[in-house]
N, C-alpha and C positions, 0 to 999 in steps of 0.2 A: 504494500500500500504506500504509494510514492505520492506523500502530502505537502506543499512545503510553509513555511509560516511565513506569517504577511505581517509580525509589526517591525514596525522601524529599527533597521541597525541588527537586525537578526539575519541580514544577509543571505535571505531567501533560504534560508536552513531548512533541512528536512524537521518533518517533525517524529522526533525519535520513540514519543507516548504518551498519556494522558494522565492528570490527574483527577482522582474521584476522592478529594476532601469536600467533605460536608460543608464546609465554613467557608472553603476559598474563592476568591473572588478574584482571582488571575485567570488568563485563559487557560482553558482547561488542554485545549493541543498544546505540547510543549516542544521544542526544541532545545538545544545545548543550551542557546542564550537564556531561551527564558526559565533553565533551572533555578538563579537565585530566587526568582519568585513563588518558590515552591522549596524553600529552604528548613520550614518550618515542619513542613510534612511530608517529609523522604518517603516516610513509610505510607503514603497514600498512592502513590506511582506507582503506574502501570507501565508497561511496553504495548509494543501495537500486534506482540502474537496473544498479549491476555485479556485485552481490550474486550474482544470479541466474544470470549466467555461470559465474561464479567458482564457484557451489555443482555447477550440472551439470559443470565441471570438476572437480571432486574425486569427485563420485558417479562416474564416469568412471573414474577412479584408484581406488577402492576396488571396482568392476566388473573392473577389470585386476586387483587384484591375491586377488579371488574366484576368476578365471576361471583363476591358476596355479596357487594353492592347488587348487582341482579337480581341473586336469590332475597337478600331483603327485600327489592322492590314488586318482585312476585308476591310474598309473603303479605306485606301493605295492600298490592293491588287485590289480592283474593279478600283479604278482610274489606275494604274498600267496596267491592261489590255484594259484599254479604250483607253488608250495609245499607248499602244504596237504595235501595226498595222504603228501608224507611226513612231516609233523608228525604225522599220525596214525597212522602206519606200527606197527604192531606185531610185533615180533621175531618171534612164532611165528608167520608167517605165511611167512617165508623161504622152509621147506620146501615147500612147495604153489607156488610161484611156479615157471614155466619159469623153463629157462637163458636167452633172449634177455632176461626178463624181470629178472633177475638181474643180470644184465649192465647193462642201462640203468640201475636203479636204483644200482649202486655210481660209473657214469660223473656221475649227476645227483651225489651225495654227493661225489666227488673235486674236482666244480669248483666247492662250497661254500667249500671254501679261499679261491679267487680271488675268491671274492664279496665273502668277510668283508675280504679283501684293499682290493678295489678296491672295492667301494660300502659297506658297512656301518658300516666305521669314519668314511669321511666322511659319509655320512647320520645316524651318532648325534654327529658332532660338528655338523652344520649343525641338528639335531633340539636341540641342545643351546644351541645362540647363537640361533634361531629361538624359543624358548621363554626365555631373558633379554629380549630384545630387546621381544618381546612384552609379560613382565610390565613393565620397563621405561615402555614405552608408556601399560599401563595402570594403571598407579602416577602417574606422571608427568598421566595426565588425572583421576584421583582427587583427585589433591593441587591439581590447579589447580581445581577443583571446590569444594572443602574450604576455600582460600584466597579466591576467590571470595568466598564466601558468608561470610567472618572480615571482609574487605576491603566486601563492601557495608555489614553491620554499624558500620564505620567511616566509612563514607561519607554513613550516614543521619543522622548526627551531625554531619554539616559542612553549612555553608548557602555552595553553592558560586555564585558568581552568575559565572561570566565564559563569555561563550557567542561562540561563530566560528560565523562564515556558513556553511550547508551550501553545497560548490561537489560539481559533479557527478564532478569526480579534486579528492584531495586530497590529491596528494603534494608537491606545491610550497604547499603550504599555512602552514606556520610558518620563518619567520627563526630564525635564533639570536640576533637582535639586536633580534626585536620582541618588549617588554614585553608582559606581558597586563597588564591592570588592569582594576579596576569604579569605579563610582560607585556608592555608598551611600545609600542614603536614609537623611538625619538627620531621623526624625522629629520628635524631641521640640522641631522648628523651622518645625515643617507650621503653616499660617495656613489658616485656615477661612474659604473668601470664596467667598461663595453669590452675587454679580453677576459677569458674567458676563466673565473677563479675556481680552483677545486679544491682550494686548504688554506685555513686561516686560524691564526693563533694570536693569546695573549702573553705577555710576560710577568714576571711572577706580578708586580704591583700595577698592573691594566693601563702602565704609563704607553706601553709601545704594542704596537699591533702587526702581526707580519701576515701577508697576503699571498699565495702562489700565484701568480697569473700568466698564463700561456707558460712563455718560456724564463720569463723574471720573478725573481722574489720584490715586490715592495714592500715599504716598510712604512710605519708609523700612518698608514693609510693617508705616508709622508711624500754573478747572481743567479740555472736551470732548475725549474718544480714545477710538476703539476701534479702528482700527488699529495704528499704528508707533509707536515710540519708542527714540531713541537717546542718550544722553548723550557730549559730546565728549570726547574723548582730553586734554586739558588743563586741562579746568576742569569744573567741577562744574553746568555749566548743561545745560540735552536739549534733545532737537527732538521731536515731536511730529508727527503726521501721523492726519488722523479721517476720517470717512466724508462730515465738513461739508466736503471738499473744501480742507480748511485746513491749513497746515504754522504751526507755532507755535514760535516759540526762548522758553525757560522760561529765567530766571536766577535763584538762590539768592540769598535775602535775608537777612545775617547768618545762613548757614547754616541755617535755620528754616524759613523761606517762601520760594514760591515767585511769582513776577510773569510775568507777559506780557513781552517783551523786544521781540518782533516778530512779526505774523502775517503769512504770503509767501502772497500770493493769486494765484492763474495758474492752475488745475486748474477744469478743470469736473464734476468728479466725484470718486469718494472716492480717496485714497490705498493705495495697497496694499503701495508699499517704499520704505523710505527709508535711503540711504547717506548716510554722514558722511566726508570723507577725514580723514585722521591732523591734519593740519596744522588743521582746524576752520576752513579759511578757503572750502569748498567742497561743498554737499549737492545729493544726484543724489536724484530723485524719480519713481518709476513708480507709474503710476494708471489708473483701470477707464476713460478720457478716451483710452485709447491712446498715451499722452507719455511719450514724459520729459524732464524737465525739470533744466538744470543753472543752481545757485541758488551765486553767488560771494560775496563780503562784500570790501564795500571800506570806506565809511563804512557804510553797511547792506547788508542782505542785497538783493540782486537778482535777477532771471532772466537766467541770460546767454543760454541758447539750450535750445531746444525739438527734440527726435527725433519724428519723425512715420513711421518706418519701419512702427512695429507696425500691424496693422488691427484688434485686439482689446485685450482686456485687458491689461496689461505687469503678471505675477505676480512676478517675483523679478531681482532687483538683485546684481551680484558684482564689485569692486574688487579688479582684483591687486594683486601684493605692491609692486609702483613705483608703483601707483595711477595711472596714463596710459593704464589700459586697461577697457573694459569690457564685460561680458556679460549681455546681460537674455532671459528667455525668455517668451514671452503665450500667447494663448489661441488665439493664430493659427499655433500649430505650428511659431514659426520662434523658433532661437538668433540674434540680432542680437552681432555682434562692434562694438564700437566705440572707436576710438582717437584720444589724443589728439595734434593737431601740436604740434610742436615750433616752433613758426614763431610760430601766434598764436592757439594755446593753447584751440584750436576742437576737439570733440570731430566726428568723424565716421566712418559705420558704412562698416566696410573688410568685411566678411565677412556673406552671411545663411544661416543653417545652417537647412535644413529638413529637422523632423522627422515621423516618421510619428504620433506620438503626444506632445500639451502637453505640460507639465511647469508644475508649482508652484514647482520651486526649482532654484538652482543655485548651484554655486559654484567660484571658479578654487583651483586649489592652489597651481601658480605660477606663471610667465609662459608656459612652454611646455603646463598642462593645467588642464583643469576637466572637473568633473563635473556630469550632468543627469540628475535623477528624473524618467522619465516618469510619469504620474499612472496611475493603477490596474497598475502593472507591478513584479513582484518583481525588476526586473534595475534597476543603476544606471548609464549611458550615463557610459564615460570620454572623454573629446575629448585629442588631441593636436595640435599642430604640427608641421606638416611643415616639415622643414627646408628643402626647396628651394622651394615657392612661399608660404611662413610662414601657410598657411592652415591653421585647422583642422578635425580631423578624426576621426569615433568609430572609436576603437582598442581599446575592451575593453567587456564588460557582467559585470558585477557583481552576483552575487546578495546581494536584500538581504530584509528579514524584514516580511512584512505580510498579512494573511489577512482584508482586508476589501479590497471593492471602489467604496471612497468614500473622500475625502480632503478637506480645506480648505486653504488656505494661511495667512499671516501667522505661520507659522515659520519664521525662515530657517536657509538650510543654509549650516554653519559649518566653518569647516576653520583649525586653530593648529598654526603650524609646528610649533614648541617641542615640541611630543607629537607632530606628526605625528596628530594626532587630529579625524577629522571625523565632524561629530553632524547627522546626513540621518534628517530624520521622513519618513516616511510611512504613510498611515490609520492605525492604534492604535497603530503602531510608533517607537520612537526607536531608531535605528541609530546604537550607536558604533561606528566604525570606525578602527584605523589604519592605515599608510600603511607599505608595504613598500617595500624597495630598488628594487624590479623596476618600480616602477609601481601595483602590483595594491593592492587593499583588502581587508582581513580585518573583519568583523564579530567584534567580541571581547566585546560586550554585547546585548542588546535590550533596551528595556523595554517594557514591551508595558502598554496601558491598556486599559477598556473601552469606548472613545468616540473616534471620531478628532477633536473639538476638542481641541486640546492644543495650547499655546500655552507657548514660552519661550526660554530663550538660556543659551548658553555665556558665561562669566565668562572675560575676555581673556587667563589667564593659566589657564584649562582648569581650576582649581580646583573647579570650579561649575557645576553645571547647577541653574537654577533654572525651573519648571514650575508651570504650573495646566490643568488638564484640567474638562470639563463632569460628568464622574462623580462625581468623589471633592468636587470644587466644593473642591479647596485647593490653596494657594500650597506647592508643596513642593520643598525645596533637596536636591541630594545632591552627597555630596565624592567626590572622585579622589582613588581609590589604586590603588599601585599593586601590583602580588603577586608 
């Protein structure tokens, strides 16, 4: 059922279900936008496959209570006509009438008494709460009618941006202790860059921003990539990773320029993701060559050891929060778990998850879970650990927002404890999501563009999403707030 909503600034959204609270006076079709106004009663939402129940339940219940109202007014009309004969009775007709006839007629009148008695005083007092009740009713649906239509009035006036994932029940759908928020687009900050960016980074303090575009790196949205780029947690120099098969460390020169440091050559093909750990003493490398590749720094940077599990391409790279564990998913349909000893500090795959459908991206949340976007699919694939044989294992699917059936990669998917806030693209889609007590993920934003290249990163400290898409062909920032 492809409905879409019509009030202002809801941007023709579909509309994803219905509310049936007794009290509310917001539209009852809802879309993303108009969940704030439905804030109060989560647990009243429908979706649009329970809709349908739910309505033949109630036609049901107004069928019932047609079919007593009838039977009472049978019940009235037969007494009504039993009646009737002497409502129209006229006195000078007595005489003419036999005595048996006489007789019945003052026996019908004598037990008029008992009528008034026993049914008519309670039938004009049930006729009498029957008839509040009712106007009641219908007062009460006027005014929510009337309020309604005061209430959109005021609604087409606000530019509401926070939108939740439609799930099929959505009664365990809000916390009381999960924030909503948006991210704003700060225009008047948008950078017009018509070549072509597929990786964009901040430094550690958001002062410097570096761009991949075509075949230059720019900087401070102020040199070969068009893949990766990361800058270290410590210092102000990036890594770099291109389709020339090259990883490159870049060092600031009296904060200005930028120099070649080192290029780490071992890839026979392009780069597709590149990790940094926290410490800057260790970058992990997946490439279209099927590798990955773990690069240490002692005096220089080296190759310490090579993964050859994958048989395809290796899309996406995820570092847990200890950083001794890793997760990368390819083109060969398998999640690779990989960990490292503690012995002699050798990385080796303890787990391989296979899936029915690749995935682009992934990302762990903590030690015990990560999540994986399969590629052309609206659900998001949660993994857990099991406790008793500590492997893991998909425990939930997550609906997430995307209405094209193509996708690219070299966006990765990001998850900041601090907000509990993870930012998972897929085709036109940027899915903010955060992170419930339970486990589960709420979609509290979409952004939705016209083009699934879109290309960017979360700022470490969730301030920032910074973005360029092939459409709009611009560098654009937006801020976290929250509401």
């Amino acid at each position: 059922m492809q409905i879409r909503c019509t009030q202002a600034d809801h941007q023709n959204q579909q509309i994803i279900g219905f509310c049936i609270d007794t009290t509310c006076t917001n539209q009852r079709p809802y879309c993303h936008f108009c969940l704030p106004s439905h804030v109060q009663h989560f647990d009243k939402l429908t979706s649009q496959e329970l809709i349908s129940g739910w309505i033949k339940d109630r036609i049901l219940m107004v069928q019932y209570v047609q079919k007593n109202v009838q039977e009472c007014k049978f019940a009235l009309d037969s007494l009504i006509n039993f009646f009737l004969p002497y409502n129209n009775f006229n006195f000078q007709q007595l005489p003419g009438l036999g005595l048996s006839q006489i007789d019945q007629f003052i026996k019908v009148l004598c037990g008029m008494g008992d009528c008034e008695e026993q049914l008519f005083k309670q039938l004009q007092e049930s006729i009498k709460q029957t008839k509040s009740i009712v106007n009641i009713i219908i007062t009460k649906i006027k005014n929510q009618i009337t309020l309604k239509q005061n209430d959109n009035q005021l609604l087409q006036r606000r530019n509401i941006v926070i939108q939740i994932s439609e799930q099929p029940k959505l009664l365990n759908m809000l916390e009381q202790n999960v924030k909503l928020f948006t991210f704003d687009l700060m225009k008047q900050y948008s950078i017009k860059q018509d070549e072509w960016c597929q990786a964009i980074a901040f430094n550690k303090d958001y002062s410097k921003v570096v761009a991949g575009c075509d075949n230059d790196i720019k900087t401070e949205l102020n040199i070969s990539i068009k893949c990766t780029l990361n800058f270290m947690k410590n210092t102000n120099n990036f890594v770099s990773g291109s389709f020339d098969f090259q990883i490159i460390i870049w060092q600031t020169v009296e904060n200005q320029f930028w120099r070649c440091l080192q290029k780490l050559i071992g890839h026979s093909d392009s780069i597709f993701c590149l990790l940094l750990k926290n410490t800057d003493d260790l970058i992990i490398s997946g490439n279209r060559d099927k590798t990955i590749k773990f690069w240490i720094k002692q005096d220089y940077w080296s190759c310490q050891q090579t993964i050859t599990d994958h048989t395809d391409y290796v899309f996406s790279l995820s570092l847990n929060e200890k950083q001794n564990k890793l997760i990368s998913c390819s083109n060969d349909s398998q999640i690779l778990v990989i960990e490292q000893s503690k012995l002699n500090k050798k990385w080796f795959v303890t787990q391989k998850i296979q899936v029915v459908q690749f995935g682009l991206r992934l990302c762990f949340i903590n030690d015990d879970q990560f999540t994986f976007q399969p590629l052309l699919k609206e659900q998001m694939d949660v993994y857990e650990r099991d406790s008793n044989n500590k492997e893991y294992r998909k425990t939930k699917e997550i609906a997430v927002k995307s209405d094209t059936g193509l996708d690219v990669g070299l966006f990765p998917k990001q998850y900041l404890k601090s907000k509990r806030l993870l930012v998972n693209k897929i085709g036109n889609f940027i899915n903010l999501m955060r992170k419930k007590q339970n486990g589960d993920f709420i979609i509290q934003q979409t952004i939705e563009f016209d083009n699934i290249h879109i290309y960017g990163q979360l700022s470490d400290d969730g301030e920032y999403l910074i973005t360029w898409d092939s459409g709009s062909k611009e560098i654009q920032i937006r801020k976290f707030r929250e509401l």
